[in-house]
N, C-alpha and C positions, 0 to 999 in steps of 0.2 A: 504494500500500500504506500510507502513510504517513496518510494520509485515514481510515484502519482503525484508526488507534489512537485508543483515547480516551485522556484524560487522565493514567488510573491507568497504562496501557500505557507511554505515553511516559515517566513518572515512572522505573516502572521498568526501562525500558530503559535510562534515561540513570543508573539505582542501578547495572545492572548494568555499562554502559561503566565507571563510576566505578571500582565496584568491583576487574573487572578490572585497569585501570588501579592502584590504590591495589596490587593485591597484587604488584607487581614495582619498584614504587617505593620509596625504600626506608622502613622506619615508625620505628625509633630507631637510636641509634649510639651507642657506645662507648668508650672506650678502654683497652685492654689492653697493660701495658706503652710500649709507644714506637709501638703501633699502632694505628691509628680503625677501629673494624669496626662496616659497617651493615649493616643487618637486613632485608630486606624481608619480606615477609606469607610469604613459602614458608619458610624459617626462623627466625621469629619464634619460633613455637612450634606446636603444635598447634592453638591455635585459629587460624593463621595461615591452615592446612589448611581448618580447618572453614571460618571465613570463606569460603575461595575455594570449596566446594561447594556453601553456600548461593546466594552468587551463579551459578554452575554453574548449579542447580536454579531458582532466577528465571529465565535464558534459557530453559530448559527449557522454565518456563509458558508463556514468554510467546512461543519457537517452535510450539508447540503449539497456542495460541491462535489464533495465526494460520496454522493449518494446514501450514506448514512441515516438522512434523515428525508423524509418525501419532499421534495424541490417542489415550492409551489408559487415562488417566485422568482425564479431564474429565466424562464421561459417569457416574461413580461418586463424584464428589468436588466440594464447593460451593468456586471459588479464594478464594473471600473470607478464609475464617480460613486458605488455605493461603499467602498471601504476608501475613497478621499472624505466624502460627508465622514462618515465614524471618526478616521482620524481627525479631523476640524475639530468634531463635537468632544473626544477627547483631548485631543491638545487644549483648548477651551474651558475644559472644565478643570484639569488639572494645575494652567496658570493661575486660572483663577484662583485656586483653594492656595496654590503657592504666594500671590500676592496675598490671601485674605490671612494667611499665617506668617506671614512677616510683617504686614499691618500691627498682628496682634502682639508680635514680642513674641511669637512663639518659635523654638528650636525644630530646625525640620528631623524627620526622621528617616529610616532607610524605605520604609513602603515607597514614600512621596516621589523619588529619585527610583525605584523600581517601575512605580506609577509612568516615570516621564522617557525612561526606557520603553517601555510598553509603546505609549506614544509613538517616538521615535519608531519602532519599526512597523505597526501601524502605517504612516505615514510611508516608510519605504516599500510596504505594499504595497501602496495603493500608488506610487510612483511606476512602480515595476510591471503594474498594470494598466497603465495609461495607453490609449492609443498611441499608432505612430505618430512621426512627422505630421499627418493629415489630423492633427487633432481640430483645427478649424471648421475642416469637411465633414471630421464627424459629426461635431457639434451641430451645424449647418443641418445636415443632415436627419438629425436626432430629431430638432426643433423642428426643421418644415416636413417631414414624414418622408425623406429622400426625393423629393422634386425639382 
């Protein structure tokens, strides 16, 4: 099976290990009084949430893709701009909780930096699946129904 992924596949499976992994690790810490309290991705905040659903929605493609799971929108949808959208929506959510945690005084931790790795190849996904050269034409294309 493993033979079945290309590039982009493996990028983002090893976004989406990370991922996982980043959202239970913990991303900053604290302290309150006389006590240290860390944060992982599930209470961080809400984009802690979304975070963890993008990557969600990445296994998803990329069970689907390879048949694992019933494909019931690949046949209506190009995956190229649908893992740039995720990565946007992660990269997004991730600065943000990174600037809302250095707003607050808070020390970052190792999930947040695993988090922003995730990101990162996310992103080199969805590079690696980009159309060719003709990315114009496709576009073009997509938008007027190829006329």
């Amino acid at each position: 099976m493993l033979r079945r992924f290309s590039r982009a596949d493996m990028a983002a499976a090893l976004a989406v290990v990370l991922g996982l992994l980043a959202v239970y690790i913990p991303w900053y810490s604290y302290t309150s009084g006389s006590s240290h309290i860390s944060v992982n991705g599930f209470r961080a905040s809400l984009l802690g949430d979304l975070f963890f659903l993008v990557v969600a929605a990445a296994s998803l493609l990329l069970l689907m893709r390879h048949g694992l799971v019933d494909d019931l929108i690949s046949p209506h949808l190009n995956e190229a701009p649908v893992y740039s959208i995720l990565a946007g929506i992660a990269g997004a959510t991730v600065l943000l909780q990174i600037i809302l945690a250095a707003t607050g005084g808070k020390s970052f931790g190792p999930g947040i930096f695993l988090a922003l790795l995730a990101v990162l190849l996310l992103t080199t996904s969805a590079w690696i699946r980009r159309p060719d050269s003709r990315s114009g034409l496709f576009m073009r294309e997509t938008v007027t129904g190829g006329d």
